[in-house]
N, CA, C and O of each residue as an XYZ file, in Angstrom:
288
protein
N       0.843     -1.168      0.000
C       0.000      0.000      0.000
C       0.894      1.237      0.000
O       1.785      1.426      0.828
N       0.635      1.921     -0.825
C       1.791      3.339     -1.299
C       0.844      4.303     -0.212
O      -0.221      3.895      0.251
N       1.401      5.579      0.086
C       0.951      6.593      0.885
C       0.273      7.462      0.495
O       0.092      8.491      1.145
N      -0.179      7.263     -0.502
C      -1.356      8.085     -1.131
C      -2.571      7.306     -0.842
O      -3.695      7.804     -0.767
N      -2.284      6.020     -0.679
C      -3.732      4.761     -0.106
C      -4.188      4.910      1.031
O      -5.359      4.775      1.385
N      -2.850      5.330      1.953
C      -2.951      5.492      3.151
C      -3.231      6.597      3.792
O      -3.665      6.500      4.940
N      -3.027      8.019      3.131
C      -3.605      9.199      2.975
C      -5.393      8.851      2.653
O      -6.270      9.057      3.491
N      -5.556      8.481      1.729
C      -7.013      8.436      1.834
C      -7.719      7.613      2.916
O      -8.554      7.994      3.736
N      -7.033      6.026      2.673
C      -7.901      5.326      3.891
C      -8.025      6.152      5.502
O      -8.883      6.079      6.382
N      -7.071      6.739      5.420
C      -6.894      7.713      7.073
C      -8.104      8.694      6.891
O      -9.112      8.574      7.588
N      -7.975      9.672      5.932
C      -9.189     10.747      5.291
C     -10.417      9.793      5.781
O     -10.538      9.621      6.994
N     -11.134      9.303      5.081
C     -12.520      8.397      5.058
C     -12.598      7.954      6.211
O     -13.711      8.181      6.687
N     -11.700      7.244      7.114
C     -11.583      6.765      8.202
C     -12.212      7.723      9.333
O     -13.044      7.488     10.209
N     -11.519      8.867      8.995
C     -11.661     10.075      9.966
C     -13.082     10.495     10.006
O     -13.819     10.580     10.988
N     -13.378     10.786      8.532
C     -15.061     11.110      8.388
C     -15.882     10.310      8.639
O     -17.071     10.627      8.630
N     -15.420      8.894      8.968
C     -17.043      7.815      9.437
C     -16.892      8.557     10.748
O     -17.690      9.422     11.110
N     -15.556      8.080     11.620
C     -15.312      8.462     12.974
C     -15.966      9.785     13.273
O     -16.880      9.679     14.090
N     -15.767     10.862     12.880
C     -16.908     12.159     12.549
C     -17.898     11.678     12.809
O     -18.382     11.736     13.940
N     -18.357     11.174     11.966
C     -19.687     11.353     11.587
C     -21.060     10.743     12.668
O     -22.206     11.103     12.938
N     -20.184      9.690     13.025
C     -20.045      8.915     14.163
C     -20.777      9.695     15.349
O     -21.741      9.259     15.977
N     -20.187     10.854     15.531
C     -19.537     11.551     16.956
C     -20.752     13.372     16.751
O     -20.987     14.138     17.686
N     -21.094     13.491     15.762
C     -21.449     14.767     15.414
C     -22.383     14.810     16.574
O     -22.038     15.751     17.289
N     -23.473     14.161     17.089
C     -23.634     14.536     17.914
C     -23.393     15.257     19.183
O     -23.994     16.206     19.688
N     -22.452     14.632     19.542
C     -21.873     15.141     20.656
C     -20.811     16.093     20.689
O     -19.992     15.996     21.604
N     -20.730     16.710     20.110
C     -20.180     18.040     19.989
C     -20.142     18.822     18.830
O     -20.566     18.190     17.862
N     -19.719     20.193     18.518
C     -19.851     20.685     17.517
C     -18.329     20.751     16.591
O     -18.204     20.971     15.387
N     -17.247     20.475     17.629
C     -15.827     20.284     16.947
C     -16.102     18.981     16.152
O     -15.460     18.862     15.108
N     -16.924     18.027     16.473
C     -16.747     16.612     15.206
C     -17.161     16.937     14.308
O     -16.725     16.265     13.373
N     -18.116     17.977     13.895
C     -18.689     18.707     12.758
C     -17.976     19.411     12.178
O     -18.441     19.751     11.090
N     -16.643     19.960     12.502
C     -15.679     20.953     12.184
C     -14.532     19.609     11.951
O     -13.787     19.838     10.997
N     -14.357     18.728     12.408
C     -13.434     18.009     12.532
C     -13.735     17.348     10.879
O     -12.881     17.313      9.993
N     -15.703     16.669     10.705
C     -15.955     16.078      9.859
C     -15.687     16.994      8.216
O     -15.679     16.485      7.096
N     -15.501     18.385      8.561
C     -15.340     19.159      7.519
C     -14.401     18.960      6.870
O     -14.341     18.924      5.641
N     -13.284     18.761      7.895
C     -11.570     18.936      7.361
C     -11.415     17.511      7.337
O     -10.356     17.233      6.775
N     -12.115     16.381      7.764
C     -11.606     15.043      7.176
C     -11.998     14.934      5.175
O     -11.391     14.356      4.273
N     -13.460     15.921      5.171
C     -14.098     15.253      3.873
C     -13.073     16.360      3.144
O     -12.536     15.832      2.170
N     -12.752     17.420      3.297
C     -11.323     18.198      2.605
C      -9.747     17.416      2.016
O      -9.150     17.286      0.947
N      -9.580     17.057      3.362
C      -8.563     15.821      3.135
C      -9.013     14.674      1.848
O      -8.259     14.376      0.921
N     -10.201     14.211      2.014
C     -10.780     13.688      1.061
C     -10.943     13.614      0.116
O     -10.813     12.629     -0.610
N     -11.436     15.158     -0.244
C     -11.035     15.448     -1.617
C      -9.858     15.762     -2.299
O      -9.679     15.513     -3.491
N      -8.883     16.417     -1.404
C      -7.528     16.190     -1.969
C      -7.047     14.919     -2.501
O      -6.358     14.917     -3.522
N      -7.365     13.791     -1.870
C      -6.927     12.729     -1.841
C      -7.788     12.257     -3.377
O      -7.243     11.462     -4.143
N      -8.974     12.768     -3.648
C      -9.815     12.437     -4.796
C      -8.645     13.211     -6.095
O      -8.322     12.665     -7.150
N      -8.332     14.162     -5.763
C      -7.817     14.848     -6.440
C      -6.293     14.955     -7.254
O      -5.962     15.456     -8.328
N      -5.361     14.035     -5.902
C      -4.362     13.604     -6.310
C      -4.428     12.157     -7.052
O      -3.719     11.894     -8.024
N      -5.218     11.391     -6.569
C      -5.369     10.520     -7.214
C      -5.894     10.167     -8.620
O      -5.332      9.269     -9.247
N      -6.798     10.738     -9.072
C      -7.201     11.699    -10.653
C      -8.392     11.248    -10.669
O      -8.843     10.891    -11.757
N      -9.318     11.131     -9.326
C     -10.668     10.853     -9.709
C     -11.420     12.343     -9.236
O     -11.771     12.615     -8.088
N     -11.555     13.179    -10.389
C     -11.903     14.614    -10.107
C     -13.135     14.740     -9.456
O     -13.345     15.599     -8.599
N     -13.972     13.898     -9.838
C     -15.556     13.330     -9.426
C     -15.424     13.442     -8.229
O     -15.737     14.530     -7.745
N     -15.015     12.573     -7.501
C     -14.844     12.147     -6.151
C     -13.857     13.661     -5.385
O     -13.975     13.934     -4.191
N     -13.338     14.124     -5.927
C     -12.767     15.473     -5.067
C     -13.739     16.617     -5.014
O     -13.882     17.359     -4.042
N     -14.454     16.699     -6.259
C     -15.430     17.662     -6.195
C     -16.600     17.353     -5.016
O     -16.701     18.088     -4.034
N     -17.110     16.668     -5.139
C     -18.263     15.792     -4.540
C     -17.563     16.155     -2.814
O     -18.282     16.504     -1.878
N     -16.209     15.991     -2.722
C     -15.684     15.800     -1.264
C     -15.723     17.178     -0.924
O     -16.359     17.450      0.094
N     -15.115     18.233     -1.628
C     -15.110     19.465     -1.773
C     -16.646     20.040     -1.236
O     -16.702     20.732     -0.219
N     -17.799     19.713     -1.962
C     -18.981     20.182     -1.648
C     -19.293     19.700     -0.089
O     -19.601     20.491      0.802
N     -19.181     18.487      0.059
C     -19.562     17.791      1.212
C     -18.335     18.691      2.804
O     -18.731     18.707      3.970
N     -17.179     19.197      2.433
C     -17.105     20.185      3.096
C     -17.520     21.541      3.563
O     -17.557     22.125      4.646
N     -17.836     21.830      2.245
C     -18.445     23.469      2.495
C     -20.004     23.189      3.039
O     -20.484     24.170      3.608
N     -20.724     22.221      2.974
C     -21.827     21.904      3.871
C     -21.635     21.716      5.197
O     -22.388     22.295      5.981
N     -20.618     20.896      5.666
C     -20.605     20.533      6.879
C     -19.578     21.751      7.888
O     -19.473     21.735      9.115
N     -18.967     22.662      6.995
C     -18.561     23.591      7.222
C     -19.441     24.646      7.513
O     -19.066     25.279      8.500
N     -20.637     25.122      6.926
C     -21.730     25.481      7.081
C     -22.551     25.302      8.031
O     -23.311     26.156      8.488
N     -22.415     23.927      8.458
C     -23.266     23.729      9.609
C     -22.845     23.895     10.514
O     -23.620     24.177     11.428
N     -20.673     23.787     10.948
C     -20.645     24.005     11.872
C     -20.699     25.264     12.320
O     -20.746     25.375     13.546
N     -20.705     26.129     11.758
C     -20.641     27.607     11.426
C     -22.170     27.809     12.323
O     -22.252     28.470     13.358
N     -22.964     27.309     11.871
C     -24.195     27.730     12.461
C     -24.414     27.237     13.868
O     -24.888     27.948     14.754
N     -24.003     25.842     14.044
C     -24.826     25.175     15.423
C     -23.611     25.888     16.252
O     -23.870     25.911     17.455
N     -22.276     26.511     15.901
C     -21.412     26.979     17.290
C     -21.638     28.853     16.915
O     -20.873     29.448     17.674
N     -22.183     29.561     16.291
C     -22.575     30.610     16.368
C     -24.089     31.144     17.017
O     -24.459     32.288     17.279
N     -24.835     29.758     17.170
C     -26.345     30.171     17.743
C     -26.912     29.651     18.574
O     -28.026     30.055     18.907
């Protein structure tokens, strides 16, 4: 397994673990942002543009949300 495999499996890993956890606090929501970022980099270096974009969006949502539930 080269370190670009392992860069992603860690990424995805991170965002179940997130996702997991969002409940209970609002940093796993901030945490889940910057795993699905990582994500898409990882979509991105790897040359599946699909999958980085898609990861890309799925940050600026969950980025969004954390934005809201720790501002109100």
């Amino acid at each position: 397994m080269d370190s670009l495999t392992l860069f992603g499996a860690a990424a995805v890993s991170i965002m179940l673990l997130c996702y997991a956890l969002e409940a209970r606090s609002p940093w796993f929501v901030l945490a889940f942002a910057g795993a699905c970022l990582a994500s898409s980099a990882y979509g991105f270096l790897q040359g599946a543009w699909p999958f980085g974009v898609v990861e890309a969006i799925w940050s600026a949502v969950a980025f969004r949300r954390w934005w809201l539930v720790s501002s109100g």
